[in-house]
FIZADO-143351 format. One record per residue: residue number from 1; y, z, x of N, C-alpha, C in turn. Coordinates in steps of 0.1 Angstrom, whole numbers. Layout:
// residues N
{roti NUM	nv Y	nw Z	nu X	cav Y	caw Z	cau X	cv Y	cw Z	cu X}
...
END
This chain:
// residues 68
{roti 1	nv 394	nw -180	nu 731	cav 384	caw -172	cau 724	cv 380	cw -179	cu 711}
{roti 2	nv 387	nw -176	nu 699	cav 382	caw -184	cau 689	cv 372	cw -180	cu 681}
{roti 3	nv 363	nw -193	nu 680	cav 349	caw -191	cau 679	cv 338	cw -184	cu 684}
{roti 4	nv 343	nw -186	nu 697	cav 333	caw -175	cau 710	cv 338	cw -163	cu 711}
{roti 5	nv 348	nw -158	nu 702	cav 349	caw -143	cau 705	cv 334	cw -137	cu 695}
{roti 6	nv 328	nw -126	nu 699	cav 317	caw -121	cau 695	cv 322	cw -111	cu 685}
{roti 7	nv 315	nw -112	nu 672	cav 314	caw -105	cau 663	cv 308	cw -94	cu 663}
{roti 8	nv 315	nw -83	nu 653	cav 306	caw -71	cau 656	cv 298	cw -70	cu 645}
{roti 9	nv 287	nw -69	nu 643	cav 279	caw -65	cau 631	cv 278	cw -53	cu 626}
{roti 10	nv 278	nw -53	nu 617	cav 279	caw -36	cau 608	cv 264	cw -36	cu 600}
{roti 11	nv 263	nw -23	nu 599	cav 245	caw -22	cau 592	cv 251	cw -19	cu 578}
{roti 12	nv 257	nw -23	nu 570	cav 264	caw -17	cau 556	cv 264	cw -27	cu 547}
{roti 13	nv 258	nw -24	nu 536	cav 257	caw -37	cau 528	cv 265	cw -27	cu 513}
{roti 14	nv 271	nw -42	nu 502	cav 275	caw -39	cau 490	cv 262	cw -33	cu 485}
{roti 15	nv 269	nw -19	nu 480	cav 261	caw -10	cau 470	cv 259	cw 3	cu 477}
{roti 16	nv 257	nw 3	nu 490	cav 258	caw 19	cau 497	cv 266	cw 27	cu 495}
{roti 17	nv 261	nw 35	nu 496	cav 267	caw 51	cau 493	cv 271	cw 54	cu 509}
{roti 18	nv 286	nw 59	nu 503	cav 292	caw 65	cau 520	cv 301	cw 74	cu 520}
{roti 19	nv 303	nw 84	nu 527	cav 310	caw 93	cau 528	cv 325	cw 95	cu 542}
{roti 20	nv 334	nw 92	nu 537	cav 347	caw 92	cau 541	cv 347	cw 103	cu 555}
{roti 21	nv 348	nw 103	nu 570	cav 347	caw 114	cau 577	cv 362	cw 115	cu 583}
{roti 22	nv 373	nw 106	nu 583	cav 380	caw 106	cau 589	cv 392	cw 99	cu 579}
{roti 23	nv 409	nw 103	nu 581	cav 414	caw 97	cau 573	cv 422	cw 106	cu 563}
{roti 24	nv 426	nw 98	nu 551	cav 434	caw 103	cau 538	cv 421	cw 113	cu 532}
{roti 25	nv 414	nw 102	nu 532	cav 404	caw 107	cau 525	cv 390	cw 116	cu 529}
{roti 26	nv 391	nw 124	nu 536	cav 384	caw 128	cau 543	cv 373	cw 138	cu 534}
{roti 27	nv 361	nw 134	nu 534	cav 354	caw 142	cau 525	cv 346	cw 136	cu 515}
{roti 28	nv 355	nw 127	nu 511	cav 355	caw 120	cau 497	cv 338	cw 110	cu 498}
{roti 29	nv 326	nw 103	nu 485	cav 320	caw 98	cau 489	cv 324	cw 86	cu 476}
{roti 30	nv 316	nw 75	nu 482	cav 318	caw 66	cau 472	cv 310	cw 55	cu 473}
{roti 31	nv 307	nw 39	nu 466	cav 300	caw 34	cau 469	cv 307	cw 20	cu 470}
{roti 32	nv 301	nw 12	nu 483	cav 306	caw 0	cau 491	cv 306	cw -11	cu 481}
{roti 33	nv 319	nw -15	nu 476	cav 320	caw -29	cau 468	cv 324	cw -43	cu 474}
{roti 34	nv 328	nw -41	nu 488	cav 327	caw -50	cau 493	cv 329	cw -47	cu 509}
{roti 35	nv 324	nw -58	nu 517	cav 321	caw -58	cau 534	cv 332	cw -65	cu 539}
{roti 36	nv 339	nw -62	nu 549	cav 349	caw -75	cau 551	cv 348	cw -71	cu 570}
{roti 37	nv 352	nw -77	nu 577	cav 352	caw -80	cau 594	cv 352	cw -60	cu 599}
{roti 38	nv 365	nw -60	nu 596	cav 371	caw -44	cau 601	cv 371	cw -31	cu 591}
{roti 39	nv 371	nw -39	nu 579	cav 372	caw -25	cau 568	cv 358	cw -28	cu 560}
{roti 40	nv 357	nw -17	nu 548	cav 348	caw -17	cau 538	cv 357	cw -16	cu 525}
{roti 41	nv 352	nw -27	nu 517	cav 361	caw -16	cau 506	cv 355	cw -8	cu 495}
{roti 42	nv 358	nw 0	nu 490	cav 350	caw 12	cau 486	cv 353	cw 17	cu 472}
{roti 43	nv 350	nw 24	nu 460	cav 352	caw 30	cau 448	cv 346	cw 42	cu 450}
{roti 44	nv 355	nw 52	nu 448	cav 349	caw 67	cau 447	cv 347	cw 75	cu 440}
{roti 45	nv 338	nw 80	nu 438	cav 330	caw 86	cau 425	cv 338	cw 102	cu 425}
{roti 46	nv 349	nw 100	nu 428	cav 355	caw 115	cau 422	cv 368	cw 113	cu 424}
{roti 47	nv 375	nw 103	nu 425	cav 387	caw 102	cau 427	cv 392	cw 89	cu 410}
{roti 48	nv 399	nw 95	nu 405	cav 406	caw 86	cau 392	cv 420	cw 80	cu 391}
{roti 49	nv 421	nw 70	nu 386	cav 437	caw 65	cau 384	cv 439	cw 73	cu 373}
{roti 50	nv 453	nw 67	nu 372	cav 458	caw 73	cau 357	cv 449	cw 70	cu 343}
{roti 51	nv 444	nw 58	nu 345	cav 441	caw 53	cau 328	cv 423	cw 56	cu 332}
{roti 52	nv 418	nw 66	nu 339	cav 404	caw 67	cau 341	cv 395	cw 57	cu 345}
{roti 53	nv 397	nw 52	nu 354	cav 388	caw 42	cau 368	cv 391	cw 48	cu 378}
{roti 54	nv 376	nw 40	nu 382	cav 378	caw 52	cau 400	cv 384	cw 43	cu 402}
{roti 55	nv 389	nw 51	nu 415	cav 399	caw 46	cau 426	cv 393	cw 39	cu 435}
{roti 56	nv 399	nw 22	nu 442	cav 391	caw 17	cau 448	cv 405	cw 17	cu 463}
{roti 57	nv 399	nw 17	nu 475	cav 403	caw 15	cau 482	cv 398	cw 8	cu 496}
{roti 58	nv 403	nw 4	nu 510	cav 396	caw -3	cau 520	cv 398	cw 9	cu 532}
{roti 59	nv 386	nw 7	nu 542	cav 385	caw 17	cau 549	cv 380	cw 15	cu 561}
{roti 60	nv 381	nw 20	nu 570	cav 381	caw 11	cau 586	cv 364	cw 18	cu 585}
{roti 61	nv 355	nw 7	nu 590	cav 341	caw 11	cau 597	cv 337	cw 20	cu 602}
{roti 62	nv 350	nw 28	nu 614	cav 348	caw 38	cau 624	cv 350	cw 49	cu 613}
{roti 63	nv 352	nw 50	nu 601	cav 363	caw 61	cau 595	cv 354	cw 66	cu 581}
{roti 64	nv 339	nw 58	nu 580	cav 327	caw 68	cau 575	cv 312	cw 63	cu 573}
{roti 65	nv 306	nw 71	nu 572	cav 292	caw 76	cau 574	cv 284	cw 72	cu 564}
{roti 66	nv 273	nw 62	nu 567	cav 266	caw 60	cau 553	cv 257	cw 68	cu 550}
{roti 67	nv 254	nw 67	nu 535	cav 248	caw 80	cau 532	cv 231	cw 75	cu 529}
{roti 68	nv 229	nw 67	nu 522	cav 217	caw 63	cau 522	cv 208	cw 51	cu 530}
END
């Protein structure tokens, strides 16, 4: 396979807004900071660490909905 295994394309680019449908996080929306093969990784506009930054985490493709 290799080379010739076929990639899947995703319609999601850095900067979208998406909303979490499946998961830990279910509900939650946030916006795409980076694209990677199988996940997205994401920061969410309502979720905080301790010292006040959002919370960034990675998220499987099938597991949410973009918003804009």
């Amino acid at each position: 396979m290799g080379k010739e295994a076929e990639e899947k394309e995703h319609d999601i680019e850095i900067g979208d807004k998406i909303k979490v449908i499946n998961g830990e996080y279910d509900g939650e929306e946030g916006n795409v900071i980076n694209v990677y093969n199988n996940t997205v990784a994401i920061e969410f506009n309502n979720i905080f660490t301790k010292d006040k930054s959002k919370y960034r985490t990675v998220i499987k493709h099938d597991y949410y909905q973009r918003l804009n």
